[in-house]
C-alpha positions in Angstrom: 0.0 0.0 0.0 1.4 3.5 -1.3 -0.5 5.6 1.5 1.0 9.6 2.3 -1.0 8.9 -0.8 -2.8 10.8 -2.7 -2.1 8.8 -5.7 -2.1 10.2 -8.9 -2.2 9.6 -12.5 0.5 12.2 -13.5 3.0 10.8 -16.4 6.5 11.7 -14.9 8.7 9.6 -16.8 11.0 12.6 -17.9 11.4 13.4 -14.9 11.9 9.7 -13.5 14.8 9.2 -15.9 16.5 13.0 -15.2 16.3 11.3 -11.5 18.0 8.2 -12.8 21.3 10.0 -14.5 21.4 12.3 -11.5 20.4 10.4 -8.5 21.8 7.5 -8.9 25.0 9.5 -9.8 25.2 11.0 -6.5 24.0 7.6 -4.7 26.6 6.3 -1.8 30.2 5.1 -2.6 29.5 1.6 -0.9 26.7 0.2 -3.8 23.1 -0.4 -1.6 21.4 -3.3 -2.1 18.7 -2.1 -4.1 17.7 1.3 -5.4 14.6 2.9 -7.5 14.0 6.1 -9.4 10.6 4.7 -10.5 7.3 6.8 -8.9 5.9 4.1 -7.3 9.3 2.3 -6.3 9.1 -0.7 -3.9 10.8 -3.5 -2.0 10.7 -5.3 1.1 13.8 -5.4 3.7 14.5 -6.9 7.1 10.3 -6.5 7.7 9.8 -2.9 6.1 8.8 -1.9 3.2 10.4 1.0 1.0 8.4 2.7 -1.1 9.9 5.6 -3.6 6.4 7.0 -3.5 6.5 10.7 -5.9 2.6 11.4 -5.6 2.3 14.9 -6.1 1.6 17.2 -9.1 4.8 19.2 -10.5 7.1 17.0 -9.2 10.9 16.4 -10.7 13.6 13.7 -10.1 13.9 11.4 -6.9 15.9 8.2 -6.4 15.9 5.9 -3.2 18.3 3.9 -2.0 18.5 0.9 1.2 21.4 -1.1 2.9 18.3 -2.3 4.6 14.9 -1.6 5.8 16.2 0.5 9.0 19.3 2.2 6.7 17.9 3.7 3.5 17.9 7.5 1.5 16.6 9.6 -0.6 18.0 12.2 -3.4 15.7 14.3 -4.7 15.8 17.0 -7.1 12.1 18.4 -6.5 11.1 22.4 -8.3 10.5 25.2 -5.4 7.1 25.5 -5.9 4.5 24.6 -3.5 2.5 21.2 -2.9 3.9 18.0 -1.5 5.2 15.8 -4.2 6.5 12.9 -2.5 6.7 10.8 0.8 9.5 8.7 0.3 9.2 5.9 3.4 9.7 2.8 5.3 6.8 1.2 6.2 6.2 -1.4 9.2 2.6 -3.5 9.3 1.4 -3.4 13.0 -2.4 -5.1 12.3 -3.5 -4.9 15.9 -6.4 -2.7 17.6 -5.1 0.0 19.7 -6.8 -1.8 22.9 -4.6 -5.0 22.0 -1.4 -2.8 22.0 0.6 -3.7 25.0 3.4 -1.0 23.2 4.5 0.4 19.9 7.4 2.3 19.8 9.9 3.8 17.2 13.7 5.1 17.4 14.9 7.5 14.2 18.4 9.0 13.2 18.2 11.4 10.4 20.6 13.3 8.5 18.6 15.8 6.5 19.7 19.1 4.6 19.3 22.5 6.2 17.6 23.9 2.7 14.5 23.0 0.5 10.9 22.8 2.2 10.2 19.4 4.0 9.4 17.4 6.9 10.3 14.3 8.8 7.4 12.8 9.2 5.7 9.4 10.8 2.4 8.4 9.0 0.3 6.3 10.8 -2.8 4.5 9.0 -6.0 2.6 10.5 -6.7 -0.6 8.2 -9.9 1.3 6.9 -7.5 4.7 6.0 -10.3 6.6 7.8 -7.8 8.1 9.7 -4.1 9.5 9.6 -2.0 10.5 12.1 1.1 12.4 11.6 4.1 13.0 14.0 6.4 15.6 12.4 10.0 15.3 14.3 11.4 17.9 11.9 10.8 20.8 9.4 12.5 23.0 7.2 11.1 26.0 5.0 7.5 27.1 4.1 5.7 23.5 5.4 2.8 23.2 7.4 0.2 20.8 8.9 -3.4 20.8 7.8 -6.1 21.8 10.0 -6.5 24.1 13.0 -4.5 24.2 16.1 -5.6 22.3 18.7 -3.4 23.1 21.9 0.0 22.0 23.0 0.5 18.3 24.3 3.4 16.2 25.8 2.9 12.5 24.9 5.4 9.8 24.2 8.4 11.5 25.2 7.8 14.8 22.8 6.0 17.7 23.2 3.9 18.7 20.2 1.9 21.4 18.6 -1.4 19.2 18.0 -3.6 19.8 14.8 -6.9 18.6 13.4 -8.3 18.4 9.7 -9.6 16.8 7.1 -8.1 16.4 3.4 -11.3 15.0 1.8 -10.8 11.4 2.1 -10.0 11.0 5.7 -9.3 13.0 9.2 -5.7 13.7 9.9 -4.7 14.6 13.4 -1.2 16.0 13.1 1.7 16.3 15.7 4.7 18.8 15.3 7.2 18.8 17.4 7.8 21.9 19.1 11.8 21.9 18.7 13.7 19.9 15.4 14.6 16.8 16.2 17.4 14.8 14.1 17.2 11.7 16.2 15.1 10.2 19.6 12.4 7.5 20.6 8.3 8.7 20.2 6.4 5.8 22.5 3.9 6.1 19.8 0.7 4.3 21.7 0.6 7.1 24.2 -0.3 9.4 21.3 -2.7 6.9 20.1 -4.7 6.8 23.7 -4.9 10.2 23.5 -6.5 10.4 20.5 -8.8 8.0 21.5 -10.0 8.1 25.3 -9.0 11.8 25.9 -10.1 13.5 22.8 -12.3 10.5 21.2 -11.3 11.7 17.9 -11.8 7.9 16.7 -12.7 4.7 18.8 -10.5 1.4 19.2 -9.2 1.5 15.9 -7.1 -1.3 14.1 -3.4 0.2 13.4 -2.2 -1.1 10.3 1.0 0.7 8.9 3.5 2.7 10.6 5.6 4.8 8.3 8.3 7.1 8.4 9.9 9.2 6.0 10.3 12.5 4.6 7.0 14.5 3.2 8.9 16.9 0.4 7.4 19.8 -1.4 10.6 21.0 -2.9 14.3 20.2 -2.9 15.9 22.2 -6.0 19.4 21.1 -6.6 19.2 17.5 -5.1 19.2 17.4 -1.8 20.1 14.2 0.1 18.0 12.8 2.9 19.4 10.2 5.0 17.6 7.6 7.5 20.8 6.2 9.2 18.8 4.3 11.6 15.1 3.6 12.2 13.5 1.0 14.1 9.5 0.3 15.0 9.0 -2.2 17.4 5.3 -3.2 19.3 2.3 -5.8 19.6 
């Protein structure tokens, strides 16, 4: 499942093979295992799943590239304009109803560039994709969540500015954190609970995919994003 996902029909295939000659160019000296610069790039690795994942309209070249599914990067050579056009990620399949959760927990390491508009971003999906939630551990340049502000909230070791919306095909409840972060541990059920019992913005929903990765709406120049470690662990 591509979900960050607003899929779309958009022929980028110029674009896709620009991102071949030039990402791949610039790709690590030590060869990675496997690599895409197709839109919809996949693979499965140590239990994740790597998606390349360029939904957006207007956007250029992007290649990824894994050692494995906790070691993986991105180079991508999107236009300055605005609108997302990718969430390159790694995905982990949780399954479980957030009652059954005895924990789910994630530990990142990031090396990201300090230009271009992004974020760092965890997606996190109910099975029925009726709801989203988003924990932003970084941003850089003119990015920001959808919906209105809801308050200020310290859950799962991480104090965020809490927002709520709706982007037409489900309700997104989005957490940025209040200070970058380039690495740290989210205790990501906390959050969930929250959500749940002291908002009850959704009932005892079944999680199914965790994802992390990098939400970019421009990145002129190729710019190199790095996930040197990321791990999601729970059940």
């Amino acid at each position: 499942m591509v979900l960050r996902t607003r899929i779309t029909t958009a022929v980028l295939a110029p674009a896709l093979a620009l991102g071949a000659t030039v990402g791949l160019a610039a790709a690590p000296a030590s060869a990675a295992v496997w690599n895409s610069c197709d839109q919809w790039g996949s693979t499965t690795l140590n239990g994740y799943t790597l998606y390349n994942n360029i939904w957006g309209s207007g956007a250029g070249s992007q290649c990824v590239w894994a050692n494995s599914g906790t070691n993986w990067g991105v180079w991508a050579n999107h236009p300055a304009t605005g609108g997302i056009k990718s969430y390159p990620n790694a995905t982990r399949a949780i399954n479980k109803p957030i009652t059954s959760l005895t924990s789910l927990t994630s530990s990142y390491r990031v090396t990201v560039p300090a230009s271009g508009a992004y974020n760092t971003s965890y997606d996190i999906w109910d099975t029925g994709h009726d709801y989203e939630i988003m924990l932003w551990v970084n941003r850089t340049g003119a990015v920001g969540p959808l919906g209105t502000a809801q308050g200020t909230v310290t859950l799962g070791g991480h104090t965020w500015n809490v927002y709520k919306g709706d982007n037409g095909s489900n309700a997104v409840f989005s957490f940025v954190r209040t200070a970058n972060s380039s690495s740290g541990t989210v205790n990501i059920l906390p959050v969930l609970k929250w959500i749940k019992d002291t908002k009850g913005w959704f009932g005892n929903e079944t999680i199914g995919d965790v994802q992390f990765g990098y939400e970019i709406t421009s990145s002129s120049g190729v710019l190199n994003f790095v996930t040197d470690n990321l791990t999601v662990s729970g059940g």
